[in-house]
C-alpha positions in Angstrom: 14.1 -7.9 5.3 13.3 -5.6 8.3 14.1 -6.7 12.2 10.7 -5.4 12.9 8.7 -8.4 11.1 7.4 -11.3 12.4 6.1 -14.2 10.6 3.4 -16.3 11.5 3.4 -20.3 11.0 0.2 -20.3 8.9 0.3 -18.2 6.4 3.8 -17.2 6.5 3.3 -13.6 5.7 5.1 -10.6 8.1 3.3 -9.4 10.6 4.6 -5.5 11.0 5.5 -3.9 13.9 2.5 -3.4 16.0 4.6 -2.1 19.8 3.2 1.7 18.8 -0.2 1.1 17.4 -3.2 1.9 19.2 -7.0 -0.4 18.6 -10.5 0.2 19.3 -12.7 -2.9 19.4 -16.1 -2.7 19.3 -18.3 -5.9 20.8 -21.8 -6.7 21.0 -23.6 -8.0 23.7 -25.8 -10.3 21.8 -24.7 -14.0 21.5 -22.3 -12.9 24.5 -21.2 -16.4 24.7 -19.5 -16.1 20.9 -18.9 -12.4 21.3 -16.6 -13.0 24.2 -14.5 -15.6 22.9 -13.7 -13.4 19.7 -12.9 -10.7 22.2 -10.6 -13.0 24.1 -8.3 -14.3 20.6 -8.4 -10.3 19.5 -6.8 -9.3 22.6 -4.7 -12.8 23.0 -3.0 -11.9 19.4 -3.1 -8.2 19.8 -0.8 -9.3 22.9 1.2 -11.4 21.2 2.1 -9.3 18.4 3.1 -6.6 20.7 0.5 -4.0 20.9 0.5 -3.1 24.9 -3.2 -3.8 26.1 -3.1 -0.4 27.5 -3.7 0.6 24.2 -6.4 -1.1 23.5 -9.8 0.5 24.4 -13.0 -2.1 24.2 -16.6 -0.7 23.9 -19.5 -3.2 24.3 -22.9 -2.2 22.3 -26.4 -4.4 22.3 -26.0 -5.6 18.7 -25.1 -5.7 15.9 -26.4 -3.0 14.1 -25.3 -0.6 17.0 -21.5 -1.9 15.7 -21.7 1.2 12.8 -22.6 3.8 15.4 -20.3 2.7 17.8 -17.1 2.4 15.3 -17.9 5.9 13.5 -17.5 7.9 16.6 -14.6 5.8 18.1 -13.1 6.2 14.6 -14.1 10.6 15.1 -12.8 10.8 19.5 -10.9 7.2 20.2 -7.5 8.3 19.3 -7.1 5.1 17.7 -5.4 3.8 14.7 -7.4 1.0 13.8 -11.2 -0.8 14.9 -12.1 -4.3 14.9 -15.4 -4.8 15.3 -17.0 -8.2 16.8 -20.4 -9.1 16.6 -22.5 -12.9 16.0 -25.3 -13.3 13.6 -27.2 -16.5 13.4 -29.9 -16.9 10.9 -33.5 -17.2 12.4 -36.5 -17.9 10.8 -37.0 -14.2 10.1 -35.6 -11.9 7.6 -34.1 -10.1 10.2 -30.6 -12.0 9.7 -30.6 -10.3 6.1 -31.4 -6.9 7.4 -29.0 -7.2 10.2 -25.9 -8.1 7.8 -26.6 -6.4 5.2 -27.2 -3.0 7.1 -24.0 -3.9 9.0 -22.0 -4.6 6.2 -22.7 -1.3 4.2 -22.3 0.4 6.9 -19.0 0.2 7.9 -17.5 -0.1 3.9 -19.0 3.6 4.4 -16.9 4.1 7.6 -14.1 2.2 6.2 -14.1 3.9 1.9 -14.8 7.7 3.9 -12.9 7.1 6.8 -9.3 7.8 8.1 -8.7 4.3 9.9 -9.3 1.1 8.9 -12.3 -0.3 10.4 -11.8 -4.6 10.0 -15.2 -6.5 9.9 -15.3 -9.2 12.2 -19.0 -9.8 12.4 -19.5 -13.6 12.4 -22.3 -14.3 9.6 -23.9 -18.1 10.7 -26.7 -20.2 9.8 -26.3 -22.1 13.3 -24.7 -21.5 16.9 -22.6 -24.5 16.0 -20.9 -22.5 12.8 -20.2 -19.8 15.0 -18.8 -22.0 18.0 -16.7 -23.3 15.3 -15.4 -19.9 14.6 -15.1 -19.0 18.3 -12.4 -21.3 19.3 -13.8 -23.9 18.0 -11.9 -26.7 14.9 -11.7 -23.9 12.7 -10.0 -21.4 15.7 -10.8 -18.3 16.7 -11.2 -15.4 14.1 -10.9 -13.0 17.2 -7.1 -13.5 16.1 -7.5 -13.3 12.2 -9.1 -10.1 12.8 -6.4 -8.7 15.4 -3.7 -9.9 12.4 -5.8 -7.8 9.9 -5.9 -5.0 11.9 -2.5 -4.8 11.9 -1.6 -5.3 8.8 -4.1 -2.5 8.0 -3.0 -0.2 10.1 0.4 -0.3 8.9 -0.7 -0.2 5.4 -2.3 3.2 6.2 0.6 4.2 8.0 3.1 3.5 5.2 0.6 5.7 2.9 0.4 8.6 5.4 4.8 8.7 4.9 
């Protein structure tokens, strides 16, 4: 096997060689207090797997549905290999939680299945502030860092195609 793989204690999978690889992430604003935290594992294990922070570039947006927008045209001008997107739904006594997701989640399959770059999905999806605490750091860790992993692994994916 390849010196440029690492391996990760979890799931013991390689991790690829992520030193040249260049990420957008896109954060909402709303439910700030979750949307940070994912931010914080993305870049932690983004770091850790190598990718220089410098290229990184992070773009806040108001919500959630502004994630689509906001990743098509970093996907079109960013000069970036790969988005993650971050974002916090909680259901409310409203269909708006339905409208929200499901808009969301169409929308960047379309970006991702017509795109050039893989565009990862990291928008927590929660009946409950306390689910998404949970996924924010909380006992089931941060998914800030599954996503970053993902990223990776898709970027390279796309990259082996592209050879």
């Amino acid at each position: 096997m390849s010196s440029t793989f690492s391996y990760t204690a979890d799931q013991g999978q390689p991790i690829p060689d992520a030193s040249e690889m260049r990420f957008g992430v896109v954060v909402t604003e709303w439910n700030n207090d979750i949307t940070d935290k994912l931010l914080e594992g993305t870049l932690e294990e983004l770091s850790a797997q190598g990718v220089p922070l410098k290229n990184v570039t992070v773009k806040h947006v108001p919500g959630s549905f502004e994630l689509i927008y906001a990743a098509s045209q970093l996907a079109k001008f960013g000069h970036v290999n790969g988005i993650i997107i971050l974002g916090c739904v909680i259901k409310g006594d409203t269909p708006h939680f339905d409208y929200i997701c499901q808009g969301v989640t169409e929308g960047i399959a379309r970006i991702n299945a017509m795109g050039d770059i893989p565009v990862i999905f990291g928008l927590l999806t929660v009946l409950t502030h306390e689910q998404a605490e949970e996924r924010a750091g909380g006992r089931l860790g941060n998914k800030g860092k599954e996503f970053a992993l993902t990223a990776i692994k898709m970027v390279d994916y796309a990259w082996k195609l592209q050879k």
